[in-house]
N, C-alpha and C positions, 0 to 999 in steps of 0.2 A: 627661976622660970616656972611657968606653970606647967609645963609635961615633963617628965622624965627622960623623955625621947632627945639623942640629938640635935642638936638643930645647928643650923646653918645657918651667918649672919653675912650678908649682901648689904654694902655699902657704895652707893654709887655718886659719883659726883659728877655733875651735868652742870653745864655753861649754857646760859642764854647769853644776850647781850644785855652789857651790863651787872650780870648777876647769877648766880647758879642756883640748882636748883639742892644742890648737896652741899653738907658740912665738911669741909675740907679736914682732910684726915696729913697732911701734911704741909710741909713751908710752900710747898710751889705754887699749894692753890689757897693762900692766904689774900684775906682780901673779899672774899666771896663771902656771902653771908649763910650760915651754916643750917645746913636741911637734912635729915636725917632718917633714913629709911628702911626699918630691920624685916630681912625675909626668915623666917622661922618654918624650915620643913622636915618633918617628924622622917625617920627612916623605913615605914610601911606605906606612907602615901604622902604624894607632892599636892594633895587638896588641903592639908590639913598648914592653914598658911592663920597666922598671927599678923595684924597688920597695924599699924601705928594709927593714933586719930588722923592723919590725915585723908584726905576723902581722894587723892588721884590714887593713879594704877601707878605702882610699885616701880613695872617691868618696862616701861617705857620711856625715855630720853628723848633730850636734844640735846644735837652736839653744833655747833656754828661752823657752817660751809664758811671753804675759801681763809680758814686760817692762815696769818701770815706771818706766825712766829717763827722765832729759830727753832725751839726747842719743841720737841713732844707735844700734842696735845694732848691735857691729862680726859680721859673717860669718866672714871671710877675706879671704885675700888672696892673688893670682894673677899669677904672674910666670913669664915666659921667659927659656931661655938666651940668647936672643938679644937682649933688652934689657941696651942698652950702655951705658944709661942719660944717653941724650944724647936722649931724648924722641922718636925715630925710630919708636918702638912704639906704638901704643893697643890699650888692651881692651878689648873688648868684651863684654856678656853678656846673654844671648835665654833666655825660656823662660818658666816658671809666676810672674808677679810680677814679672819683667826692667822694668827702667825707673820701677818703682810703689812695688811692696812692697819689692822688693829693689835697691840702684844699685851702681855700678862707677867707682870713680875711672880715667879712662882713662889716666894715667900712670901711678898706681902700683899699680894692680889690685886694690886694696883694694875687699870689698863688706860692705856695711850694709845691715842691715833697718832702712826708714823706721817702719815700723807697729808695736803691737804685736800682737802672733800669736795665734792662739786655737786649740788641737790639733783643740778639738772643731768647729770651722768645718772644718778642711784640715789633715791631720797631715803629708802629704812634699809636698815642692816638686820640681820638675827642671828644673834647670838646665843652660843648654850656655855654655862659656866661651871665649871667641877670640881671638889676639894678630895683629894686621896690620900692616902697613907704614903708618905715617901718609902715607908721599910717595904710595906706589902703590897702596894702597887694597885691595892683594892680602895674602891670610894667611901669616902665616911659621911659623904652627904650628896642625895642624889642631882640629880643633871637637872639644872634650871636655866631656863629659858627668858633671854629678854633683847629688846627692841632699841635699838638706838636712830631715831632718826633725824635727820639732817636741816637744821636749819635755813629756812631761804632766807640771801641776803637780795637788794635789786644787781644784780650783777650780770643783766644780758639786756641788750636794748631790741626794741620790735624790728624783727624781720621781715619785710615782704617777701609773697610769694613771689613775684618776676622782679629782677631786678629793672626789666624795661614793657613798659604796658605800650601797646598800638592800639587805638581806635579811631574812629571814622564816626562823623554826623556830615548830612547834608546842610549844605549850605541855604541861611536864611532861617535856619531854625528858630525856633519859638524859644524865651529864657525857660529856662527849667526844663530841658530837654534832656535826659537822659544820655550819657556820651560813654561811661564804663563804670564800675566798682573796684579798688583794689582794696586788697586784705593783709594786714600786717597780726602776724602771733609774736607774742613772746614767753620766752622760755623761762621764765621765771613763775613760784609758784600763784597762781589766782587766789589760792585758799588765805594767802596769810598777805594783807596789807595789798596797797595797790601797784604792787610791783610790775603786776600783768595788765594792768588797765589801761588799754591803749587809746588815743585821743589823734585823728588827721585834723592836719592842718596844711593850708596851701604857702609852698615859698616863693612859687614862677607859674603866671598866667593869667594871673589878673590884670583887667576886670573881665577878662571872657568867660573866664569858669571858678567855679565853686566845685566847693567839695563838704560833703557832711561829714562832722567831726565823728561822729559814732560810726555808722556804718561807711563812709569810705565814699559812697556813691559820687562823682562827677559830675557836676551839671553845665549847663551853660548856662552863661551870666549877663551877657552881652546880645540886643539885638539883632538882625537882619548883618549876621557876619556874611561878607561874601568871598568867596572862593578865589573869583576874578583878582582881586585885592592881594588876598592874604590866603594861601591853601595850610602852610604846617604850622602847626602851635607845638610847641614844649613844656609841658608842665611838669612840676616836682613838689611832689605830695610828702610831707612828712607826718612820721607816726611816735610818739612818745608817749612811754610810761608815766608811772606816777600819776596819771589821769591827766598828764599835761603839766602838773606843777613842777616849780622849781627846781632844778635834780633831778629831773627827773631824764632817764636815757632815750633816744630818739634813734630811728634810721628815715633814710631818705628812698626814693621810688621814682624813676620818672617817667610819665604818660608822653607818647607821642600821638599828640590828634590832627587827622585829617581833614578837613573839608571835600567833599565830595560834592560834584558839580550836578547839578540841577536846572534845566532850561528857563533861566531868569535872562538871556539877551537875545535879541532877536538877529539876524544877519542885515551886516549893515554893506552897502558895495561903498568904496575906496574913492571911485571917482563917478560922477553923476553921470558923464557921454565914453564912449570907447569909440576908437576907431580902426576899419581894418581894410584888406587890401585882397582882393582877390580876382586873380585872371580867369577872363571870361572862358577859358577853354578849361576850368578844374571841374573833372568829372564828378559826379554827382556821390553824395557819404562822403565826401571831402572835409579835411577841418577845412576852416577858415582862420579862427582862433579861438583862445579863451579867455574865459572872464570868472571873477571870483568875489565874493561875497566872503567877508569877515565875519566870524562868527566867537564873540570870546569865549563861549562853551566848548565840550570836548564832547568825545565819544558819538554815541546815536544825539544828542542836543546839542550837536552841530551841525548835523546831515541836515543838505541843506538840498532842495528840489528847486530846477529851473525850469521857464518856461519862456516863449514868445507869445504875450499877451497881444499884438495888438503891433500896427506900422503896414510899409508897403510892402513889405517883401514877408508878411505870414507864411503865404505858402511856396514860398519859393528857400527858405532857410528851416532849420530846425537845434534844437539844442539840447545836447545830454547831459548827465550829470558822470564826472570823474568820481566812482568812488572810493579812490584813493587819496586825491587830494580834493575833494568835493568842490571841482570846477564846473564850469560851466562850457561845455564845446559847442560850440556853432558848426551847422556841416552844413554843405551846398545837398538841397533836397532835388531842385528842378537843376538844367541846364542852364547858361548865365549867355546874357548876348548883348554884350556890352554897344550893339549898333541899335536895340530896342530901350534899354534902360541899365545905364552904368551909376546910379546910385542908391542905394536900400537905406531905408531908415526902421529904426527895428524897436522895442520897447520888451525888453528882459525884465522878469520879477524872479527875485530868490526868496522860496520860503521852507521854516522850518517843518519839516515833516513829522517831531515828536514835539507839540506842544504840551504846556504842564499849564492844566484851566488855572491853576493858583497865580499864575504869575499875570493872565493875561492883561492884566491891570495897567504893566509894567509899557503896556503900547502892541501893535500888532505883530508879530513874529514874523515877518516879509519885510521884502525891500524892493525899488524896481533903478534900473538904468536904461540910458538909451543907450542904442549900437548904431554907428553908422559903418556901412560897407560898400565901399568904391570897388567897383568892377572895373577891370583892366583890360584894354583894348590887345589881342595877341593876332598874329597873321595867322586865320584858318583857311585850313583847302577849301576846296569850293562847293557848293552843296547841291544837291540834284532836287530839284522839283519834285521826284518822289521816290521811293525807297526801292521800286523796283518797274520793271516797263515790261509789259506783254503786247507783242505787235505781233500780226498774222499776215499771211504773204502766200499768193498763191503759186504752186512749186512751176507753172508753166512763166513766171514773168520770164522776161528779158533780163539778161543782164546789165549792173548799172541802173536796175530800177530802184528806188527811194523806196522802201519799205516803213519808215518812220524816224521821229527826232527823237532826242536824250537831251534837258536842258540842264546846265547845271552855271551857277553863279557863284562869284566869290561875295562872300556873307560880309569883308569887312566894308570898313568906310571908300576903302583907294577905290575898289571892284575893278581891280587887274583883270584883265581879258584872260580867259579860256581855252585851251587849247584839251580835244575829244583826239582818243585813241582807243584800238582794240586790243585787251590783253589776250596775246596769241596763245597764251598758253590755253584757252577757253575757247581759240579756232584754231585749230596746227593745219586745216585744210584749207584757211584763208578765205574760206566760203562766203567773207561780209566786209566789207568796207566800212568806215565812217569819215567823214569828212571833216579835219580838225578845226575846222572855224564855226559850224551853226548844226555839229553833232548831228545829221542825219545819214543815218544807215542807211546800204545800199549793199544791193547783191555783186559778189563778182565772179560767181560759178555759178552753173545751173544749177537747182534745187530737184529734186525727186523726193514727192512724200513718203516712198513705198521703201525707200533704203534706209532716212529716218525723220522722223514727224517733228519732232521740236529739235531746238538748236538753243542752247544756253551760252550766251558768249557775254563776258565782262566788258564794261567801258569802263575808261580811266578817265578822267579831267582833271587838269593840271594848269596851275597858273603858269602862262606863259614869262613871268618874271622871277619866278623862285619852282621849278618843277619840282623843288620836294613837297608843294604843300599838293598833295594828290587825293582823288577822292575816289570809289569803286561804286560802281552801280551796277545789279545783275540786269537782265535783258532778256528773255524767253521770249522767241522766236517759234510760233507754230506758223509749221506750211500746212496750210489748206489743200485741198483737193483736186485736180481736176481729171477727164476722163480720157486719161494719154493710156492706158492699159487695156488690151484687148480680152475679151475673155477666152479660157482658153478650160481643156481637160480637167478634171480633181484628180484624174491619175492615166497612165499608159492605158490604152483598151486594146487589149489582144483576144480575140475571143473566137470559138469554131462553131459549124453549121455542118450538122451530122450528112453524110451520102445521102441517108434516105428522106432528108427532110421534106414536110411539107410547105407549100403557099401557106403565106401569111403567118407564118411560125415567128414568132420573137426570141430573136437570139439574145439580145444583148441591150442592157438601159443603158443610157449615157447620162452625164452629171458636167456641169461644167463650174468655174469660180473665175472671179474678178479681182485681182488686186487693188484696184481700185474703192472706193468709198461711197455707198448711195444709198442718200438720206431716208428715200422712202423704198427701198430693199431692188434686190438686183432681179429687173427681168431679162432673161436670154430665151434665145428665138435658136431652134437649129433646122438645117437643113442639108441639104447635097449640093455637093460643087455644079455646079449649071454641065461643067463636061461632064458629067456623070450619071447625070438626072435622069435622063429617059434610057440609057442604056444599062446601066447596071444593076445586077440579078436582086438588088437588095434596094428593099425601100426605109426609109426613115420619118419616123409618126413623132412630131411634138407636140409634147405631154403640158403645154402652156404652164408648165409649174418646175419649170427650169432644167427640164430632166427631157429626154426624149429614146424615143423605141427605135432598135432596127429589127428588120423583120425580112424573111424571106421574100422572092419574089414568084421563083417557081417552086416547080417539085422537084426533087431530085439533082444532087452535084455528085460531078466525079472529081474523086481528086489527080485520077490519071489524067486530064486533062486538064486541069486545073487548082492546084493544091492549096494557093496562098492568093488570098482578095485584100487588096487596099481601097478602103475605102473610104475616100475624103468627104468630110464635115465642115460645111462652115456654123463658124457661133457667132451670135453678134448681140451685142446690148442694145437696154434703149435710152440709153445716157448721151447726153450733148457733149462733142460730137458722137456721132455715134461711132463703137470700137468692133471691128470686126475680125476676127482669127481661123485659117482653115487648120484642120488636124485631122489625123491618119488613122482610122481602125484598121487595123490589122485580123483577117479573117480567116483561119484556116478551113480549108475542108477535111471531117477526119470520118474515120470508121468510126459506126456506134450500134449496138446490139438494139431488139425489135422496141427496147424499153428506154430508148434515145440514149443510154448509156456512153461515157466516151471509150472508146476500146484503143484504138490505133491512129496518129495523121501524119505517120510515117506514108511515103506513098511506094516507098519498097518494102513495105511489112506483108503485104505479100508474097513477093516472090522470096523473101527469107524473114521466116516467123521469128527463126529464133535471135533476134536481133538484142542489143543491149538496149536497158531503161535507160528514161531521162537520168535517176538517181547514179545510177553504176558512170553514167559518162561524166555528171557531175565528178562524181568524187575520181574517177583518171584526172581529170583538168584539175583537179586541187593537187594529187601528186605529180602532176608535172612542174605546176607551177613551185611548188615545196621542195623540188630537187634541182630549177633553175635557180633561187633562189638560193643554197648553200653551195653551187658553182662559182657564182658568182659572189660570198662572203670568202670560201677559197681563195678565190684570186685575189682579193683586198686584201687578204692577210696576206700571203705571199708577195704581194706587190710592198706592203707596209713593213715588211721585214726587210728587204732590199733596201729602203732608206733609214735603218737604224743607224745610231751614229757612230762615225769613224774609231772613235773609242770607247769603250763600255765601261770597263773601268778603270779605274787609276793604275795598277800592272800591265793592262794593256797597252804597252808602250810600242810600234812599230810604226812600219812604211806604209805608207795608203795613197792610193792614185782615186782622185773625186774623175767618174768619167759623167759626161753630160751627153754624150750620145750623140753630138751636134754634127753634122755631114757638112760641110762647106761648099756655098754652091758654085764651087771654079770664080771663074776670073771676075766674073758677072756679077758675081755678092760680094759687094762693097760695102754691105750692112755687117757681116760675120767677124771682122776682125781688120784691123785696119796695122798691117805690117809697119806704115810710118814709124808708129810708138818705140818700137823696137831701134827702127834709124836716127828716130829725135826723142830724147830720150826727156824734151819737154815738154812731147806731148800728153805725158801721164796725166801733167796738173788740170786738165780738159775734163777730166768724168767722164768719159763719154761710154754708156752702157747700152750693150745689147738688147735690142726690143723683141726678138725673136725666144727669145727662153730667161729661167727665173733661175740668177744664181743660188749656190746653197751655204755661202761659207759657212763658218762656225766661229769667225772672230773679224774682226775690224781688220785689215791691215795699218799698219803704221806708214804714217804719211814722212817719207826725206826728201831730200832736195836732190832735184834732178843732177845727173853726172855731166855737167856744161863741157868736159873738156875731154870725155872720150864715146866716141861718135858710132864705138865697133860694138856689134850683135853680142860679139862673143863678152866682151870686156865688161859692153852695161848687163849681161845676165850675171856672170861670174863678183860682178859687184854687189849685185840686187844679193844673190845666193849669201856670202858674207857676210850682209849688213842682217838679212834673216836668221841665222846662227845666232847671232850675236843678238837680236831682238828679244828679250823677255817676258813677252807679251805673245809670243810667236807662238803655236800649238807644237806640240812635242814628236810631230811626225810632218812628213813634205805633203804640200797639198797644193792643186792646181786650181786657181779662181778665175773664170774669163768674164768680163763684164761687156756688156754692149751699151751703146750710147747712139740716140735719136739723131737721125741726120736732120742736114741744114735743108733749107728753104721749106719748112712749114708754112701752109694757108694761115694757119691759128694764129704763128707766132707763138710768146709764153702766154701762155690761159694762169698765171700766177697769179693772187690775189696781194703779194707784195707790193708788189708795182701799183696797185690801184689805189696804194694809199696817198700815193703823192700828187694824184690827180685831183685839178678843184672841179665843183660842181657836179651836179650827176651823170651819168653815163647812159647813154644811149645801146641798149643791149639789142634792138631789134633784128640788128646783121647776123644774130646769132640761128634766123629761121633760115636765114639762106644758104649754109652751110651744110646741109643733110640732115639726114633721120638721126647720125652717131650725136648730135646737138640736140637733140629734140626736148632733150632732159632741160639743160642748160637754157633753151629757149622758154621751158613753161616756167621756169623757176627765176630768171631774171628779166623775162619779157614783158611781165604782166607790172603794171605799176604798183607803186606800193601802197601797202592797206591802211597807212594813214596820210593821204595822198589829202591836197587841200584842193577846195574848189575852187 
């Protein structure tokens, strides 16, 4: 050698395919054709390296992935110059796989891969290789470093990234429309050969779509696809190695595409005429029906807008759009009156409300149908001439006067007659009449405006052949005016006229009012009673502005002689008739100081000054009246505590005697008790009660059968007594109940309204005035004809 140093001899043996890159140093790897590679490194420095004419790097390998021998793969093999071959040396070798994947014969340096390789796990390994002294443990040749890396075979086919691609184009697209890209890698190395060169190709979809072999991209292939037709395609893309040739590995991919719809059809309607059925009495927003327009689109490019374009019945129908099921509803806009016009003919158009300008080629996106709608003849109540009647009536008529008509008609074809009535609930005072054949109103009480001015009463009209079909019409009723009201005071006039007064002193204004009504305002006139006129100390001045003065006449009143003056007033309007009313001033004479002051109109304040005030007498008469008043709640409660009941509570269990207080009036009162009962003991079953007082039981008695077969006082009580015990129902202590019963020969006879049922025709109540005042009730209330009385 040429240094004296050392050195270290590295012998490695490397497999390609077909061939190795090293000189087989033993039998296993015969066959290879032999390459020979010596590392030479001095023991001061691993730079000082000797290298063979060949021109590659020493330290670096292939080893062939995916080995499928039984035995070892051989690596190499690694030897020193200082192996003398007397076993003094061992190898060693550390690094990526040392002792696992890769081993070291330690005498003859020989290494093996145990495993086999995979590039695509781990493509280089590094390795450090080392020759020591077996005795001394120490290196005789320093640590060298090298590369083994991994051959690629094609041994992984292209993978897609999704196993399953979705996309979506609209329908009608242009060819060469862009629809998705998928991407397939493979695992195998790009650098060496085209094991990674991947090539798309289409197996499922044609002629719709294409696919570019390089980049993957999807297109479409095929024309004016439509949705309507055809919505899903499935395609399956495949990707193969080897750039596609022969051998080459493949994986597969499949796209799912959609057609997405697009306003390409217009709504078409099913049938050209519809027809429908609607009773003249369906309230107005009514359906009638519906109607529908086909539209082979989805979503908003189907919604579909209706309308009444045009026919008889525009404004008497209308029509909405469902938008749920994008129908069309018809509803009754007006009222329908199948005796003016029972059939509508109607002209409906459906149109698209998102049109796409692209398509409009394809024809107009609208449709139209006709509707016809028959109106149906139903039985309606009868209808009033107008919706409401104000009649005016003056409060002085007559009763029985016609104050006005209410007309009303049945609307259908038959026009059943009418029958007019008042709903009482609108008069409970029966104040009006109407006449049920020709509806005109008529008083049947006198009228007063001043108690109340308008009167609202209901009419009913009802066909006389079916009275449910009924109709209601209001009726306001003002009574008018007349001048039946006299005028009279605005208040009490009590007024005084001092001792010392003077002539011609005004004591007192007077005011008067008219209940009555007048149009161009009320004038009253006053004066003195004609008896009065020239004699009485007091005159009276009218003030022509509805007011009038009294005034002294002389000088000087005493009231010892005269304390208290009435002095009559007549008042009178000047209203037709004309109303005239007298009324009473009241006029004391009192003391009154130089400054006309009132002092005193007592006329005994004189002879005792110290007399009590108005105020002090008042309030005595408010306690007298406040201590009458808890006298007599006293006695109510003490009277009310006398009739609590026989038993209070449930332990109050004894004997009780009910007294009624009743005096009997000897032989003569044949009303009080009728001893027969007792003798005939079947007189019970009679009822007959006392008119003279109110009993008080506290239970029903239990009704038995009279004792037909003993006739004695004593026997039928002692029987009665018995069956009482024994009754269940009996109260828990003896009680005494006396009943009285109406003797015979009444005027009335039964006043029972039972009996009247079995009577035909109406009844004649007039007999009821001739019977006394105790009738008087009875007479107003059944005398008077009834308030839908026919003319």
């Amino acid at each position: 050698m040429m240094r004296t140093y050392h050195c270290f001899w590295l012998l490695f043996w490397a497999g390609q395919p077909h061939q190795s890159f090293l000189t087989p140093l033993s039998k296993r790897t015969s066959g290879f054709p032999e390459k020979e590679k010596v590392l030479i490194l001095s023991g001061n420095s691993r730079r000082d390296l000797h290298r063979s004419k060949r021109s590659w790097m020493w330290n670096q390998f292939f080893l062939l992935e995916e080995y499928t021998g039984t035995d070892y793969q051989y690596v190499g093999k690694l030897h020193s110059d200082q192996d003398k071959g007397d076993g003094s040396l061992k190898y060693i070798l550390s690094g990526d796989g040392a002792g696992d994947l890769f081993i070291i014969n330690e005498n003859t340096g020989d290494i093996q891969a145990t495993k086999r390789l995979d590039r695509e796990e781990k493509p280089v390994y590094i390795l450090r290789a080392q020759a020591i002294n077996r005795r001394t443990g120490r290196p005789v040749e320093p640590e060298s470093e090298f590369i083994i890396k991994i051959h690629d075979i094609n041994d992984n086919e292209p993978m897609f990234t999704k196993d399953v691609y979705n996309a979506s184009i609209p329908e009608m697209s242009d060819v060469g429309t862009f629809v998705v890209q998928v991407t397939a890698t493979d695992a195998d190395d790009p650098t060496y050969g085209n094991s990674a060169k991947v090539v798309y190709s289409i197996l499922q979809g044609q002629p719709y779509f294409s696919v570019e072999s390089e980049t993957g991209i999807i297109k479409t292939a095929l024309l004016n696809m439509d949705r309507e037709n055809r919505e899903q395609y499935q395609v399956v893309i495949q990707a193969k190695d080897m750039g596609g040739q022969m051998g080459g590995l493949s994986g597969t991919t499949t796209v799912n595409i959609t057609l997405t719809d697009v306003n390409d059809n217009p709504p078409r309607f099913p049938q050209s005429t519809y027809q429908f059925r609607a009773p003249e009495s369906t309230p107005p927003d009514s359906p009638v029906g519906r109607i529908k327009a086909n539209d082979a689109d989805v979503d908003e490019n189907a919604e579909i807008e209706y309308s009444i374009t045009e026919g008889d019945g525009y404004d008497m129908f209308g029509i909405t759009t469902d938008k749920d099921t994008q129908e069309g509803i018809i509803t009754v806009k007006k009222a329908l009156d199948f005796e003016n016009k029972n059939l509508y003919i109607l002209k409906v158009e459906a149109t698209n409300t998102h049109v796409d300008p692209r398509f409009l080629y394809l024809g107009p996106f609208k449709d139209s149908a006709t509707v016809r709608i028959q109106v149906e003849d139903v039985d309606e109540p009868p209808v009033f001439s107008r919706p409401a009647y104000i009649m005016e009536v003056k409060e002085d008529v007559p009763i029985n006067s016609v104050i006005g008509t209410v007309t009303a008609q049945d609307p259908d074809a038959a026009r059943n007659p009418v029958k007019y009535s008042v709903d009482r609930h609108t008069d409970m005072d029966r104040v009006f009449n109407i006449n049920s054949g020709n509806g005109s109103i008529f008083t049947s009480k006198p009228l007063d405006r001043e108690t109340l001015l308008w009167h609202n009463i209901t009419v009913i009209a009802a066909e006389i052949n079916n009275p449910k079909q009924s109709s209601r019409v209001p009726v306001f009723i003002k009574v008018l005016d007349v001048n039946d009201n006299a005028p009279e005071f605005a208040m009490f006039y009590e007024t005084f006229v001092c001792e010392n007064a003077k002539a011609e002193q005004l004591i007192q204004t007077l005011s008067a009012v008219d209940k009555d009504d007048s149009y161009s305002g009320h004038q009253f006139s006053f004066s003195l009673a004609p008896e009065v006129a020239v004699s009485s100390n007091f005159t009276l001045q009218d003030n022509r502005d509805n007011t009038a003065g009294i005034f002294t006449r002389k000088n000087r009143y005493n009231r010892h002689e005269m304390s208290t003056y009435f002095l009559p007033v007549v008042i009178s309007d000047n209203d037709y008739p004309i109303q005239s009313s007298t009324e009473t001033v009241t006029i004391r004479v009192c003391a009154c100081d130089h400054r006309g002051k009132l002092l005193s109109c007592n006329a005994e304040a004189l002879i005792h000054p110290t007399g009590l005030s108005t105020g002090a007498l008042i309030a005595i008469l408010l306690c007298i009246i406040i201590l009458l008043v808890t006298v007599v709640l006293f006695a109510a409660l003490r009277r009310q505590r006398k009739k609590e009941p026989l038993i209070i509570s449930k332990e109050d269990i004894r004997d009780n005697i009910v007294s009624y207080n009743d005096e009997g009036g000897g032989e003569e009162d044949t009303q009080a008790f009728d001893i027969g009962t007792l003798r005939n003991p079947e007189a019970i079953d009679d009822n007959k009660l006392r008119r003279d007082i109110v009993p008080e039981t506290l239970f029903m008695p239990r009704r038995t059968a009279a004792a037909r077969d003993n006739t004695d006082v004593r026997d039928f009580i002692n029987q009665r007594l018995k069956e009482n015990d024994t009754d269940p129902t009996a109260p828990p202590y003896d009680s005494l109940a006396t009943y009285a019963y109406e003797g015979n020969g009444s005027v009335a006879e039964s006043l029972s309204s039972l009996e009247s049922v079995t009577t035909d025709g109406d009844q004649d109540y007039d007999y009821l005035s001739d019977w006394g005042p105790r009738f008087k009730k009875l007479a107003d209330m059944y005398g008077t004809m009834d308030s839908d009385k026919d003319s």
